[in-house]
C-alpha positions as CSV (number, residue, x, y, z in Angstrom):
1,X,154.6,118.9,85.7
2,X,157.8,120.6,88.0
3,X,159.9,118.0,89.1
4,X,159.0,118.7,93.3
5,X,155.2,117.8,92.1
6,X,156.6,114.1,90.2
7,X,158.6,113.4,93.4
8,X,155.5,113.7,95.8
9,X,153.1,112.0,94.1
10,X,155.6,109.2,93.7
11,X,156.2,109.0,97.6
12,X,152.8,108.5,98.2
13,X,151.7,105.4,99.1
14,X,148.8,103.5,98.1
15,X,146.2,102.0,100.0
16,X,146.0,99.1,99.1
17,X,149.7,98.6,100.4
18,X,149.5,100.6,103.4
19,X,146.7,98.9,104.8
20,X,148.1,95.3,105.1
21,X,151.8,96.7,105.6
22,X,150.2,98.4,108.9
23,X,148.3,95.1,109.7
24,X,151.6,93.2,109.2
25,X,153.8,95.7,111.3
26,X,150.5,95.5,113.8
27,X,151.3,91.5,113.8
28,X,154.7,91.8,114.8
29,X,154.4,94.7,116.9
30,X,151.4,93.8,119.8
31,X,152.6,90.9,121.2
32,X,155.8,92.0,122.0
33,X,154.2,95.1,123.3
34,X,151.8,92.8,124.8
35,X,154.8,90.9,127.1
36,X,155.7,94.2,127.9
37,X,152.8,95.5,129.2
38,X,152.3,92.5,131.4
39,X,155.5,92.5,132.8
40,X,155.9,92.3,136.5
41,X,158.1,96.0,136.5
42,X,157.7,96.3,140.4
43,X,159.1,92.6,141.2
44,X,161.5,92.4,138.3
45,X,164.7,92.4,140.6
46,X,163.6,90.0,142.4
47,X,162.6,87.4,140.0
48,X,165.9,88.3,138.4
49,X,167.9,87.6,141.3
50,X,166.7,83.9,141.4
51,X,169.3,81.1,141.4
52,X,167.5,79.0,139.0
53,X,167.1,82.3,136.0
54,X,170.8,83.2,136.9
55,X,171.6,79.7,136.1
56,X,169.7,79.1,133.5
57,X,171.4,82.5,132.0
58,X,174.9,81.8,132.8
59,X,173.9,78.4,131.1
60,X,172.8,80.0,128.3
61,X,175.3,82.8,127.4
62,X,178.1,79.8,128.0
63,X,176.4,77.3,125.6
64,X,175.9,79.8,122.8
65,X,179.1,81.2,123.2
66,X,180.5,78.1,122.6
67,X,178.6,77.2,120.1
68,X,179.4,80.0,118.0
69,X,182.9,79.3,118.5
70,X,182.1,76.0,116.9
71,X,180.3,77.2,113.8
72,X,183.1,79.6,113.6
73,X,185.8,77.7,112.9
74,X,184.0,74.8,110.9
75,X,181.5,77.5,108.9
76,X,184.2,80.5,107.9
77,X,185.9,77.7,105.8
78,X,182.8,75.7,105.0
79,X,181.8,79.1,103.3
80,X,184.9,79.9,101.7
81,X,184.4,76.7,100.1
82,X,180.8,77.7,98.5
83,X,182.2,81.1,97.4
84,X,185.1,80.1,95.9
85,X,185.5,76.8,95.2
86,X,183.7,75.8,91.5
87,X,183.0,71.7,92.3
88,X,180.3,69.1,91.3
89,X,177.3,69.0,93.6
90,X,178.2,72.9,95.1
91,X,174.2,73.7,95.0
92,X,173.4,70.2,96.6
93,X,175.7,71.0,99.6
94,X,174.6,74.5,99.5
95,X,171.0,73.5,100.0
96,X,172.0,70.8,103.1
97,X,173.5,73.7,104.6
98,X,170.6,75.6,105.1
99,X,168.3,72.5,105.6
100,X,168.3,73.8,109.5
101,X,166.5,77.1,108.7
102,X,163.4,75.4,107.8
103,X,163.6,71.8,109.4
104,X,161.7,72.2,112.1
105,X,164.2,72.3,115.2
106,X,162.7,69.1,116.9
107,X,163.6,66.9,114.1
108,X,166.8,68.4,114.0
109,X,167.2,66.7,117.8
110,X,166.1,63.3,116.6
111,X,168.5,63.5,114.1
112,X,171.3,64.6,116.3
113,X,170.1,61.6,118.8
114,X,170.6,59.4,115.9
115,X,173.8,60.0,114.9
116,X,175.4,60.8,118.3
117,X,173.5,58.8,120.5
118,X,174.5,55.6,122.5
119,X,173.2,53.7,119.7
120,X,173.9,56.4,116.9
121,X,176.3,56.0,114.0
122,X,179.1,57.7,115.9
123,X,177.7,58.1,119.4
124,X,177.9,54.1,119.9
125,X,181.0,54.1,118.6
126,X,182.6,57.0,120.8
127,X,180.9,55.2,123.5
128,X,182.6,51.8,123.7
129,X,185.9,53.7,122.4
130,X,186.8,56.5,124.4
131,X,183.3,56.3,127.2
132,X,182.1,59.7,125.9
133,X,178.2,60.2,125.8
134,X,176.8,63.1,124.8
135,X,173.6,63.3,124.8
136,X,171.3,65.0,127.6
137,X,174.8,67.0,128.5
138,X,176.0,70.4,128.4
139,X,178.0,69.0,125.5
140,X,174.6,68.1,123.8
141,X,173.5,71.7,123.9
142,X,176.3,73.1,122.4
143,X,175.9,70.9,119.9
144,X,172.4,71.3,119.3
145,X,172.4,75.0,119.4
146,X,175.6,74.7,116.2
147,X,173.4,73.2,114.5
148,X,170.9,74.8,114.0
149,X,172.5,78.1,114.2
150,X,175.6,77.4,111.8
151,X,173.5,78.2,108.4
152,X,173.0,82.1,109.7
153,X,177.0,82.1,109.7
154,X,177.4,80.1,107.0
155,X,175.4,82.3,104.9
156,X,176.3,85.9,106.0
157,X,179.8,85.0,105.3
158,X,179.4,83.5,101.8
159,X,177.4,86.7,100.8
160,X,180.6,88.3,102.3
161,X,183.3,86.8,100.3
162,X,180.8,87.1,96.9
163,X,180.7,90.6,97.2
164,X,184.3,91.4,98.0
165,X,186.9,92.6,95.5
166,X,188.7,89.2,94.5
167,X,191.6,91.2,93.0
168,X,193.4,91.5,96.3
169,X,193.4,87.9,96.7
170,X,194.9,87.8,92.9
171,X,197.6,90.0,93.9
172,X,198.8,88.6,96.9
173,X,198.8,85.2,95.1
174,X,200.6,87.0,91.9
175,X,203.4,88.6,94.9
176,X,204.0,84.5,96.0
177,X,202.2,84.4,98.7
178,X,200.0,80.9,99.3
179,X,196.6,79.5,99.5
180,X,196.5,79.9,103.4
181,X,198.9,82.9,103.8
182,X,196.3,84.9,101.6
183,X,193.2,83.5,103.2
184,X,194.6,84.6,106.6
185,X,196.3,87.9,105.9
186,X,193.8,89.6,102.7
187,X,190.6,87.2,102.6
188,X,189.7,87.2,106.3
189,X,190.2,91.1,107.1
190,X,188.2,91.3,104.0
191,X,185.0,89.6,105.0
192,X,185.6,90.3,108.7
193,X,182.6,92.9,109.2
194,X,180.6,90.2,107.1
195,X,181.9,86.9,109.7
196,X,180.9,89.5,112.7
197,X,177.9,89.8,111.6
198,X,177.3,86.0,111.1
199,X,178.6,85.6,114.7
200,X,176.7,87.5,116.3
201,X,173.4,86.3,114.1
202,X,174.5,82.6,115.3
203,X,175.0,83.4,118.7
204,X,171.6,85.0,118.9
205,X,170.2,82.0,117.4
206,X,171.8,79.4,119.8
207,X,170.5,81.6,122.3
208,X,167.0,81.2,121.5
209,X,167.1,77.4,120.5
210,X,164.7,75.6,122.1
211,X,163.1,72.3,120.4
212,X,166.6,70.6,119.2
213,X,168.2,71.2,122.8
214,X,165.1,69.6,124.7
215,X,165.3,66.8,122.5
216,X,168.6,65.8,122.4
217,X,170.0,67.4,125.7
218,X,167.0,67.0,127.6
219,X,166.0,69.9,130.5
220,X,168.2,69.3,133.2
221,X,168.7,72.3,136.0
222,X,172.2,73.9,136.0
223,X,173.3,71.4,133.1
224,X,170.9,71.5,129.9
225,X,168.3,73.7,130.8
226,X,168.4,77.0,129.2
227,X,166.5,80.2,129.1
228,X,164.0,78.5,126.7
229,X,163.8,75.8,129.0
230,X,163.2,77.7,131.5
231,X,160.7,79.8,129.8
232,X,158.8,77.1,128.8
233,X,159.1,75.4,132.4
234,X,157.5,78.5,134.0
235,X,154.5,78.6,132.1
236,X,153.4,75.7,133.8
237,X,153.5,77.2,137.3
238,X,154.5,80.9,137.2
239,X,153.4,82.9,134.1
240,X,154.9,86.3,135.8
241,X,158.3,84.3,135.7
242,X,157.7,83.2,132.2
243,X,157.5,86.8,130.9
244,X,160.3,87.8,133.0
245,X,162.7,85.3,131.4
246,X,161.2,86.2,127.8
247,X,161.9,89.4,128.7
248,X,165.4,89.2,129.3
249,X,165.7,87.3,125.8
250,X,163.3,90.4,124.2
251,X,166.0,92.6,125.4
252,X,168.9,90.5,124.0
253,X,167.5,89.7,120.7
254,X,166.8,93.8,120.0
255,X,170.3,95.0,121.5
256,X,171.4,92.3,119.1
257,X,169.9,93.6,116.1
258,X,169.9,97.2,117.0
259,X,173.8,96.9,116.9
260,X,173.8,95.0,113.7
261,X,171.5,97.5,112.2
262,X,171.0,96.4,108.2
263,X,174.6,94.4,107.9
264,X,172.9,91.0,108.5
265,X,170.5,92.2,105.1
266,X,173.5,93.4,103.3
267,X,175.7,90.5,104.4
């Protein structure tokens, strides 16, 4: 059989996975075609140029900036320490880490209540120490939104510093330089394109948080509520609103990943 013959019949593809892979894309597909179908295209300006979305998405875009700042510089080391630290108990801390991608975002904000609220194990403490109370603040949702976006960093960065050449590192150490010298100068520029893509995967998801900031920031206008907030909010009394704020988050999330491309798979 010629070789041109082998390769076509191999690209074909069966049935029996074409079907549900079309369902599947079908899934994923309709209901964001669905929101925009619905849209409100002739009023969109207007309901853009309300003080309550711009706040809500100045609020936003702050908080997650912020956040990501956060799970920059405590991640970036956390996941040097995975990668290249050997020490008892590294799967066990591994596996906290990326507790937030499946613990269901509401219990996260219980838990954060419970550590960092008035009566939490550090919150009643910072409390009658210094008068700080965070929660239902602005602080709160940058808080909430690190933690639960912190593992996308966390992990995108350790698959980073796995997969780079570890014999740069061994000849800077070999030519005297130290421990933090060759983190800053050859193991950072190393991993960089890996910690971008993190960042950006963390800030998209403190973007989107919604059930951790609600529970331990609360929804308050101009100072906890967020574009999810506000989403949610809307559906009670203005669905065209609703799908214009989803919109703008739509558009966000797929500029987001459009610029990424396949680096956040790779990472």
């Amino acid at each position: 059989m010629p070789a041109s013959r082998r390769r076509d019949r191999s690209r074909r593809v069966p049935a029996a996975l074409l079907v549900p892979a079309g369902l599947g894309l079908a899934f994923l597909v309709l209901p964001l075609a669905g929101l925009l179908i619905r849209a409100p295209w002739t009023t969109l300006p207007q309901r853009l140029a309300q003080p309550g979305v711009l706040t809500a998405l100045r609020l936003s875009m702050v908080c997650a900036t912020l956040a990501t700042l956060v799970c920059l510089v405590l991640g970036v080391p956390l996941a040097w320490l995975l990668a290249r630290v050997d020490f008892p108990g590294r799967r066990l801390v591994r596996a906290l880490v990326t507790v937030p991608l499946v613990l269901p975002p509401v219990v996260g904000g219980v838990a954060l209540l419970l550590v960092f609220g008035r009566r939490g194990l550090l919150g009643e403490w910072l409390d009658q120490t210094f008068g700080i109370t965070l929660p239902f603040t602005t602080t709160a949702v940058v808080l909430a939104e690190a933690f639960v976006a912190m593992p996308f960093l966390v992990i995108a960065v350790e698959g980073a510093l796995r997969g780079a050449d570890s014999r740069y590192e061994e000849a800077a150490a070999t030519l005297g330089a130290g421990r933090w010298t060759t983190f800053t100068h050859v193991t950072l520029p190393l991993v960089a394109p890996g910690i971008a893509a993190g960042g950006v995967l963390c800030w998209a998801r403190a973007l989107g948080e919604f059930g951790a900031t609600i529970t331990f920031a609360g929804s308050f206008p101009g100072r906890t509520r967020t574009m999810p907030l506000e989403v949610y909010l809307a559906l009670e009394t203005d669905l065209q609103a609703a799908i214009v704020l989803s919109l703008i988050l739509l558009a966000v999330s797929v500029a987001i990943l459009a610029s990424l491309r396949d680096r956040w798979i790779t990472a």
